[in-house]
ROBA-299584 format. One record per residue (C-alpha): residue number from 0; residue in three letters; x, y, z. Coordinates in steps of 0.2 Angstrom, whole numbers, padded with zeros to 4 digits. Example, Ala and Ser with C-alpha at 12.3 -4.5 7.8 and 13.67 -1.06 7.14 Angstrom:
// ROBA-299584
SITE resi resn     X     Y     Z
SITE    0  ALA  0062 -0022  0039
SITE    1  SER  0068 -0005  0036
// end
This chain:
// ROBA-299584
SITE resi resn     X     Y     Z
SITE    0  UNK  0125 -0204  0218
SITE    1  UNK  0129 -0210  0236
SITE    2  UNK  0147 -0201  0239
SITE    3  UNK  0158 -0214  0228
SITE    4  UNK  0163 -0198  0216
SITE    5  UNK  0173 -0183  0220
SITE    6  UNK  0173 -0168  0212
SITE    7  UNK  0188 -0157  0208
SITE    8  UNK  0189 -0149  0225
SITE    9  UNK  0190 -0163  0235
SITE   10  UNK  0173 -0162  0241
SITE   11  UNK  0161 -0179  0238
SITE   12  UNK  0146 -0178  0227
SITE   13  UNK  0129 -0184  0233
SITE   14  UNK  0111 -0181  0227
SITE   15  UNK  0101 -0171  0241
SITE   16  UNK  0092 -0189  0246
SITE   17  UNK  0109 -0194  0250
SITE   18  UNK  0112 -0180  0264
SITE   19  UNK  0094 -0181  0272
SITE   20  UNK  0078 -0189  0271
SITE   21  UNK  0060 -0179  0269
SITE   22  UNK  0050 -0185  0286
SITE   23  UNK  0033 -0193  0284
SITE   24  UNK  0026 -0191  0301
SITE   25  UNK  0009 -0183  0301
SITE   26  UNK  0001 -0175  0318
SITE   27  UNK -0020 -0173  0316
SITE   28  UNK -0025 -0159  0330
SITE   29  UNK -0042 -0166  0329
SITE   30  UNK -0039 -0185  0338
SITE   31  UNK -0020 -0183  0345
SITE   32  UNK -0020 -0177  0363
SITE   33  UNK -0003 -0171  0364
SITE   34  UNK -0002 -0151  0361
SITE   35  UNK  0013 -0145  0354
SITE   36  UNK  0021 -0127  0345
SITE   37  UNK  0015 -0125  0329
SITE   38  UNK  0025 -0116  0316
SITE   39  UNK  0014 -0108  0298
SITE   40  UNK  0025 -0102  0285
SITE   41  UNK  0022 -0082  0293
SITE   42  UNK  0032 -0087  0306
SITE   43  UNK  0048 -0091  0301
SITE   44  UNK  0057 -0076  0295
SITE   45  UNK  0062 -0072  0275
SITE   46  UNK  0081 -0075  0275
SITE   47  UNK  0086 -0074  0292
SITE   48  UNK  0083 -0091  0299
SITE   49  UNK  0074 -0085  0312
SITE   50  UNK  0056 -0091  0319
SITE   51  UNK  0047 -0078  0326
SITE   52  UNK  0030 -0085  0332
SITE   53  UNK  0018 -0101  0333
SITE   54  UNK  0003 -0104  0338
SITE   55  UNK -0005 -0120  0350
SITE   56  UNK -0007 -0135  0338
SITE   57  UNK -0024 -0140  0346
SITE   58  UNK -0031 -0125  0340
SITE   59  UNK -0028 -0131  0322
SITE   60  UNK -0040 -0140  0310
SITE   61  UNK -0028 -0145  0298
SITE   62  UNK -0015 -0160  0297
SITE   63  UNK  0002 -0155  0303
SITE   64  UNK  0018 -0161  0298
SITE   65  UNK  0028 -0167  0316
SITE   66  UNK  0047 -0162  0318
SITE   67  UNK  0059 -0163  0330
SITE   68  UNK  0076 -0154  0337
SITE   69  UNK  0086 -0163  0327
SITE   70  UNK  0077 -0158  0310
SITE   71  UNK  0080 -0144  0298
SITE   72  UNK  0064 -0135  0291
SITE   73  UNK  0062 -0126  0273
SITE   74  UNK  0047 -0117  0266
SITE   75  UNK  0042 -0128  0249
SITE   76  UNK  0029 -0116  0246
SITE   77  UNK  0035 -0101  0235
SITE   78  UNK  0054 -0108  0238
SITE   79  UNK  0061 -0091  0232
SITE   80  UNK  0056 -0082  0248
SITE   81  UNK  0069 -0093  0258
SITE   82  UNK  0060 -0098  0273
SITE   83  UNK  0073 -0111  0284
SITE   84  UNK  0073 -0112  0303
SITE   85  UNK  0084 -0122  0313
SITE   86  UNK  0071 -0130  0330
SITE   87  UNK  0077 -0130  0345
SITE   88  UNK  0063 -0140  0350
SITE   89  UNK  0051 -0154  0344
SITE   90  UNK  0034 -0149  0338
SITE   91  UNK  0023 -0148  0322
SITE   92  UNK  0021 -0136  0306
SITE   93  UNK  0014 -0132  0290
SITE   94  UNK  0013 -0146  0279
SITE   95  UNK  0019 -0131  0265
SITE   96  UNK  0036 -0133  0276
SITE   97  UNK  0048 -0147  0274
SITE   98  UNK  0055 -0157  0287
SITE   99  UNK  0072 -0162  0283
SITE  100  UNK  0080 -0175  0292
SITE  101  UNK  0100 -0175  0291
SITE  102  UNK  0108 -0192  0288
SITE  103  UNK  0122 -0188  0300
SITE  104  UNK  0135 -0201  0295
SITE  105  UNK  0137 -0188  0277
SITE  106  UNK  0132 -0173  0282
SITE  107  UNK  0129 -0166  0299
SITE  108  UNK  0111 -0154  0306
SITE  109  UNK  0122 -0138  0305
SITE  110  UNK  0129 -0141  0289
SITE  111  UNK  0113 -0143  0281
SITE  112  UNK  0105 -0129  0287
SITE  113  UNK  0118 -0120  0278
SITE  114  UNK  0117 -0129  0262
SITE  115  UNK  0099 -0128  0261
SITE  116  UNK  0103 -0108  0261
SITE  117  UNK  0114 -0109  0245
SITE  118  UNK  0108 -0099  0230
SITE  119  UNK  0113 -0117  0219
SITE  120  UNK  0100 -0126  0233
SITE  121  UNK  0087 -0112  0231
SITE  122  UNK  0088 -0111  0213
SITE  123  UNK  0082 -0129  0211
SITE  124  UNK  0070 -0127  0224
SITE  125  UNK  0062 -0115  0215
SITE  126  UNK  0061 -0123  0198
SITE  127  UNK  0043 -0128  0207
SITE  128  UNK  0027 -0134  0202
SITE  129  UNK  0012 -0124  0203
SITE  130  UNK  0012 -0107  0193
SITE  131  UNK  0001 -0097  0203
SITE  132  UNK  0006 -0105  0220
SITE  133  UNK  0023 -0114  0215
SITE  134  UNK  0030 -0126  0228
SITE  135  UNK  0048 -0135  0227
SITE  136  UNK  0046 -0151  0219
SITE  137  UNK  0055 -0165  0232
SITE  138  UNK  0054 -0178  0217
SITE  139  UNK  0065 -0165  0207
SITE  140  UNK  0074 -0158  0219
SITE  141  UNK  0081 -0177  0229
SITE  142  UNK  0090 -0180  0214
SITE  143  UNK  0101 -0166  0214
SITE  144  UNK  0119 -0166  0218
SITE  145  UNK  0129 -0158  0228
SITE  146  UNK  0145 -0158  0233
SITE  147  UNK  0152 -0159  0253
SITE  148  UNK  0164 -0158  0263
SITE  149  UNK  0168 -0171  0276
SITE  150  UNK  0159 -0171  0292
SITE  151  UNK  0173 -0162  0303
SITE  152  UNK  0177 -0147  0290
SITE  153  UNK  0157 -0146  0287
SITE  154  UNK  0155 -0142  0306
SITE  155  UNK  0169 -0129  0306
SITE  156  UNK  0161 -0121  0292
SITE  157  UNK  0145 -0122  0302
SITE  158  UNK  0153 -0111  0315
SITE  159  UNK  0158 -0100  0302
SITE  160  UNK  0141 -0095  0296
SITE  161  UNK  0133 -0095  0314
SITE  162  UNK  0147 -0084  0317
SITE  163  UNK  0141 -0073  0304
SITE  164  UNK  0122 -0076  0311
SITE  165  UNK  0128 -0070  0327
SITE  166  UNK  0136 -0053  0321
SITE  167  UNK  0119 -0050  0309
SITE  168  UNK  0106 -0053  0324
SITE  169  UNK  0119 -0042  0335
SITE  170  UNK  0117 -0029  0322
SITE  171  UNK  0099 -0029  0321
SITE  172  UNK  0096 -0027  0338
SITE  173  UNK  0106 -0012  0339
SITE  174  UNK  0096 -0005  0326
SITE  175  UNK  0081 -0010  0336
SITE  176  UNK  0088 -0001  0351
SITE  177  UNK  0090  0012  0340
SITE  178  UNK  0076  0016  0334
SITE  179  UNK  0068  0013  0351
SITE  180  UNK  0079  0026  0360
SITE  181  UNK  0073  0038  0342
SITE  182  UNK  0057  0034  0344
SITE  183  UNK  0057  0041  0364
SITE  184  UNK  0068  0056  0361
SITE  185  UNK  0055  0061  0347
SITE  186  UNK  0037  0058  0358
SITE  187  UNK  0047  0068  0372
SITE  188  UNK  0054  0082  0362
SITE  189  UNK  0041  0085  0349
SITE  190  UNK  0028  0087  0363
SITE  191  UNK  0042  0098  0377
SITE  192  UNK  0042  0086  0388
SITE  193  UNK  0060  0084  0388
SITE  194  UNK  0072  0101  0380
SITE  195  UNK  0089  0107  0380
SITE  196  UNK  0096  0117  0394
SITE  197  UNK  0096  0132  0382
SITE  198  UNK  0078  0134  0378
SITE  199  UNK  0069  0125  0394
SITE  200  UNK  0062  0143  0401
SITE  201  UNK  0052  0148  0389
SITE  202  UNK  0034  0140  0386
SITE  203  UNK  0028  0134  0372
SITE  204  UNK  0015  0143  0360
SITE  205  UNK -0001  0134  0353
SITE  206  UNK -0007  0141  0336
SITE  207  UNK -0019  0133  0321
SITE  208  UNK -0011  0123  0309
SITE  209  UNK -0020  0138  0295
SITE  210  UNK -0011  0151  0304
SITE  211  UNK  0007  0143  0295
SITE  212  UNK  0002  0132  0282
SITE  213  UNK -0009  0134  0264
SITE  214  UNK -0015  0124  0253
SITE  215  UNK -0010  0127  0238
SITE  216  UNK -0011  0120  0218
SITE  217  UNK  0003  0122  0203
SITE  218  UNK -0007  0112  0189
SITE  219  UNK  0005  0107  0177
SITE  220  UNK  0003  0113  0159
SITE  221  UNK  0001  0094  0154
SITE  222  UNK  0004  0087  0136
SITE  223  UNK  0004  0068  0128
SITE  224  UNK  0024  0068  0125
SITE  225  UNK  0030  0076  0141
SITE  226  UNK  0040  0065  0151
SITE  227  UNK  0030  0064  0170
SITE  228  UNK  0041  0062  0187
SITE  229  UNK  0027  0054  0198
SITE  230  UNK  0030  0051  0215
SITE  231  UNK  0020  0043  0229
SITE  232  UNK  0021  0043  0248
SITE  233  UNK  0027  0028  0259
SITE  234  UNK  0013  0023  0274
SITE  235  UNK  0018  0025  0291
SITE  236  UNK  0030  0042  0288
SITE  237  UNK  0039  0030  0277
SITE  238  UNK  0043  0048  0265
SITE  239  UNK  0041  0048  0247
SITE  240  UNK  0047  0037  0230
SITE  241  UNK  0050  0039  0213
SITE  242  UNK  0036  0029  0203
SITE  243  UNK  0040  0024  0186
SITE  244  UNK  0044  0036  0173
SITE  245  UNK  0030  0038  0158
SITE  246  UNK  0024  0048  0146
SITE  247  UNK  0010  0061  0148
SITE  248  UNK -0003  0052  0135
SITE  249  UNK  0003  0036  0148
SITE  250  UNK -0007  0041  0163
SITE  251  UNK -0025  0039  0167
SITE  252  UNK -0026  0057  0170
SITE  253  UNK -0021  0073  0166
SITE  254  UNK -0023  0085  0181
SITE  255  UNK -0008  0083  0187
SITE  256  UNK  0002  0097  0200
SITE  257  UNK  0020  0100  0203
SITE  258  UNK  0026  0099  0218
SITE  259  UNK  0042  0109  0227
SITE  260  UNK  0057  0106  0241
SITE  261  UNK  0049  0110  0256
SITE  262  UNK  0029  0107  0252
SITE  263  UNK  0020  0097  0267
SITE  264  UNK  0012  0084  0257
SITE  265  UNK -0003  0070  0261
SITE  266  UNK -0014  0059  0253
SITE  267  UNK -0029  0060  0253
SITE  268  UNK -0034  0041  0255
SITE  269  UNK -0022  0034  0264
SITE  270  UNK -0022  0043  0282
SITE  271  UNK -0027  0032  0292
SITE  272  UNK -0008  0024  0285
SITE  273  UNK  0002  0037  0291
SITE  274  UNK  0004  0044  0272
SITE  275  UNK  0011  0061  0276
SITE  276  UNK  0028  0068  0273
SITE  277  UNK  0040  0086  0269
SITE  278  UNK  0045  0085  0250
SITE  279  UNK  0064  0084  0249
SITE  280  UNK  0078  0091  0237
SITE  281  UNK  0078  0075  0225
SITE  282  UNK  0060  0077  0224
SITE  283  UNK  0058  0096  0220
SITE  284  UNK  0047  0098  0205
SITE  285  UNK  0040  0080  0202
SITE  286  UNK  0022  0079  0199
SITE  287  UNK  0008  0070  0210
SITE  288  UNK -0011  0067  0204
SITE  289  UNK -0026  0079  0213
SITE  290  UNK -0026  0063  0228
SITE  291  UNK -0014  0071  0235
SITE  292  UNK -0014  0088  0245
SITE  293  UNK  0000  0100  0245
SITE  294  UNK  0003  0114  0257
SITE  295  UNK  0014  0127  0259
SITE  296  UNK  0023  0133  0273
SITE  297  UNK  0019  0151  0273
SITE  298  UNK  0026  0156  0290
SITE  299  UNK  0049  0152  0288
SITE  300  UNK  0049  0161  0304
SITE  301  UNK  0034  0153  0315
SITE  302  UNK  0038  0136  0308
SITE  303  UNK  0052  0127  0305
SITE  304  UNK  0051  0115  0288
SITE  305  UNK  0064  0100  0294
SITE  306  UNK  0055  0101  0312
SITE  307  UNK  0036  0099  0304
SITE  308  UNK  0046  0086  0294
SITE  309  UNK  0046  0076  0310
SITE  310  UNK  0030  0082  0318
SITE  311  UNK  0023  0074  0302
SITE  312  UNK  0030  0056  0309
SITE  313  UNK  0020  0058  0325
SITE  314  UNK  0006  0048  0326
SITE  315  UNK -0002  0063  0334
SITE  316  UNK -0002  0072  0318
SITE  317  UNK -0008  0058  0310
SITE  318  UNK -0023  0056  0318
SITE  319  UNK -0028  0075  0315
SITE  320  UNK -0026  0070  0298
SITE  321  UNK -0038  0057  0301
SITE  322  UNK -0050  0067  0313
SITE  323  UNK -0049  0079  0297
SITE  324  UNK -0057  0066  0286
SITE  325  UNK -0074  0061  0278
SITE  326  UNK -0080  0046  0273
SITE  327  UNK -0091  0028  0280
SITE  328  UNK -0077  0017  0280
SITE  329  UNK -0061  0019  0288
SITE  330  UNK -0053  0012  0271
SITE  331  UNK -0064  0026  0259
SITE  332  UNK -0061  0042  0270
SITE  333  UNK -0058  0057  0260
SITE  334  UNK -0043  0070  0268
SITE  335  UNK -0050  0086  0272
SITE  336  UNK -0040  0102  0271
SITE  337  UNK -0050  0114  0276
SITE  338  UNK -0053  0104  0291
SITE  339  UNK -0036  0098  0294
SITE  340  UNK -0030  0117  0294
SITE  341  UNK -0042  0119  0309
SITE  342  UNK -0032  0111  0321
SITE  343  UNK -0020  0117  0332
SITE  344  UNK -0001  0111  0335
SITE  345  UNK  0009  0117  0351
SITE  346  UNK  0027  0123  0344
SITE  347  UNK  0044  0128  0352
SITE  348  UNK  0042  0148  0353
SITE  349  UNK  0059  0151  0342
SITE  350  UNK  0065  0144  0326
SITE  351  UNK  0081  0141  0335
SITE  352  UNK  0073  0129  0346
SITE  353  UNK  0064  0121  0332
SITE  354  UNK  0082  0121  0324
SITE  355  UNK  0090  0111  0337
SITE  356  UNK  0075  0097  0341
SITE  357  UNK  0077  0093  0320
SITE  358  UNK  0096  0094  0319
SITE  359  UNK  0096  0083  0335
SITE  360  UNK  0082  0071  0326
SITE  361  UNK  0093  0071  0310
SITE  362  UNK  0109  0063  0318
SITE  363  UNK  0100  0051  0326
SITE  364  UNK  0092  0045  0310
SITE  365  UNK  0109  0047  0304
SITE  366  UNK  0114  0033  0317
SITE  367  UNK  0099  0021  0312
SITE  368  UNK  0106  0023  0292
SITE  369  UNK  0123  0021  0295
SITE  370  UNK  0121  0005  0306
SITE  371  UNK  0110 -0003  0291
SITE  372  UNK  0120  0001  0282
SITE  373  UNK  0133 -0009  0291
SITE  374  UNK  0119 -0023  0292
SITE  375  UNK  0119 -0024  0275
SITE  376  UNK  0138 -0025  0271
SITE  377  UNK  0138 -0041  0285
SITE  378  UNK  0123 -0050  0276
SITE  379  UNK  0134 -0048  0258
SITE  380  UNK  0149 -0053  0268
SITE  381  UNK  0140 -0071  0274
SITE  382  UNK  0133 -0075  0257
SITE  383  UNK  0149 -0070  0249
SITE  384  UNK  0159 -0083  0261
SITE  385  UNK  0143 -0097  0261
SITE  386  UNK  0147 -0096  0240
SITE  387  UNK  0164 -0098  0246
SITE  388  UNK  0166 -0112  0258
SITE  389  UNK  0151 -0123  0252
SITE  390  UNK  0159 -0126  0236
SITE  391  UNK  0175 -0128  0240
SITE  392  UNK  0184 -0111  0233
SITE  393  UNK  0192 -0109  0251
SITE  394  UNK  0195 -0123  0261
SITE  395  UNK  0194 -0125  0281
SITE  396  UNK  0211 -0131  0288
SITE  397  UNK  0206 -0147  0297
// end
């Protein structure tokens, strides 16, 4: 089908070998003398468009598939994880990436781009061969129709979308800056180097991490039909999640503990991750197996529970944690607490102080949520108009 049929919006019809061809060029690293970028499938980034690496293609063994400027790429491996990039510049990649070559006379570079980011053009990409490594089937996929615009309408709702683009990546590197900005606020607060005008005469007090925290244990009087709320912690401070739900007779073990709002909790093999987090409200009296170790701040006064909360994000107090482990591998080490309870932390001499360094740390997190938040309402609002505009539903005034 080659455009001669329209379909009820006015756009034309054409199978996908009628917008753009599938490029043959090969590039062999091992007898070519010309060096170009390379681009794998890790670096073009899931859903975003974006390429976010290469590597030097005369460092590769491998047969390359060659590309230009004026090409559009698409990951045919696992199709689903919507892997596209627009190339500013010529060069070679992956021969798990397609390289699309728009027929410009029916449908232009941009517009492609765009279509090939449609969930109806995804879908049949991922109706793949392959089970365990499934790949987008060119044969299958050449042969389905879609239906476009004319070339002038098709660039207008090019610069639609890029439009859209351009608000997301402005969005995203506000959160980077963000969390930047966070992330130097905390290494300077959490260690004095920087504190409010209020408290900056008084000095800081060292103490050992015993002196304010136990561990504790609160076995759970287990039985087959109880209904478990087992969590687990997120590596890298990441804070804890709800596993699935099960019964008691459901899980490998029955030495279970509960755990409460406020406990300091870490596990025990993961560490050297970062595993380490304040149990919160939504997670007060959930249950978590004997890998994980639970104190209890003993000291309200001494130490303030939201403020460990963000000394637990440090990679200082990570690698105590670490320090405070046993094992002959870095992946098998064994959490300590005895050990770990050995150390000591400097604090901020009065609650208050402790207080204000958290409060201020909260609305800054506050910040980062909000603006993904906003990040997420733009991505819905670009695939909400893509739906839109590539099938005809609202029309560009031409």
């Amino acid at each position: 089908m080659k455009g001669d049929v329209m379909g009820l919006n006015g756009f034309q019809k054409y199978e996908f070998q009628s917008l753009c061809s599938l490029s043959k060029k090969k590039y062999n690293p091992n007898n070519s003398l010309e060096r170009y970028q390379c681009y794998e499938l890790e670096h073009l980034s899931q859903e975003t468009g974006r390429i976010i690496g290469s590597v030097d293609s005369k460092e590769q063994s491998s047969i390359k598939n060659v590309f230009s400027d004026q090409d559009v790429l698409f990951g045919k491996l696992r199709p689903y994880l919507k892997k596209y990039a627009l190339p500013s510049t010529d060069g070679v990649c992956s021969t798990e990436i397609w390289v699309l070559v728009p027929k410009t006379e029916v449908c232009s570079r941009r517009y492609l781009f765009a279509l090939i980011q449609s969930e109806k053009f995804v879908r049949c990409a991922s109706i793949a061969s392959g089970s365990k490594m499934p790949r987008a089937d060119w044969n299958y996929i050449s042969t389905q129709v879609f239906e476009v615009p004319q070339i002038l309408e098709q660039e207008m709702i090019a610069d639609i979308l890029g439009a859209c683009d351009e608000a997301i990546e402005a969005q995203e590197r506000l959160i980077t800056q963000k969390q930047e900005r966070q992330k130097g606020l905390m290494q300077k607060l959490l260690v004095g180097e920087v504190r409010f005008p209020k408290f900056d005469r008084t000095p800081w007090e060292e103490l050992k991490l015993g002196s304010v925290l136990k561990h504790v244990f609160r076995p759970i009087s287990w039985s087959p039909e109880m209904s478990l709320k087992l969590v687990s912690i997120r590596r890298r401070a990441g804070g804890l999640f709800l596993r699935p739900e099960m019964k008691g007779s459901d899980y490998k073990t029955s030495d279970l503990h509960e755990i409460r709002k406020g406990d300091f909790l870490i596990s025990k093999r993961q560490v050297t991750h970062g595993a380490l987090a304040v149990v919160k409200t939504p997670f007060d009296g959930c249950h978590v197996s004997k890998e994980y170790t639970i104190f209890e701040n003993t000291a309200p006064k001494v130490l303030h529970t939201p403020y460990l909360d963000w000394l637990s994000k440090t990679r200082e107090m990570w690698h105590k944690a670490y320090v405070a482990s046993n094992g002959v591998a870095i992946e098998k080490l064994i959490f300590v607490p005895k050990d770990f309870l050995k150390f000591e932390i400097k604090l901020p001499p009065t609650i208050e102080e402790q207080r204000r360094i958290a409060s201020f740390l909260n609305e800054q997190e506050q910040e980062i949520v909000l603006s993904r938040k906003r990040l997420e309402v733009l991505k819905l609002q670009k695939k909400s108009l893509m739906q839109k505009l590539l099938t005809g539903e609202v029309r560009v005034k031409v």
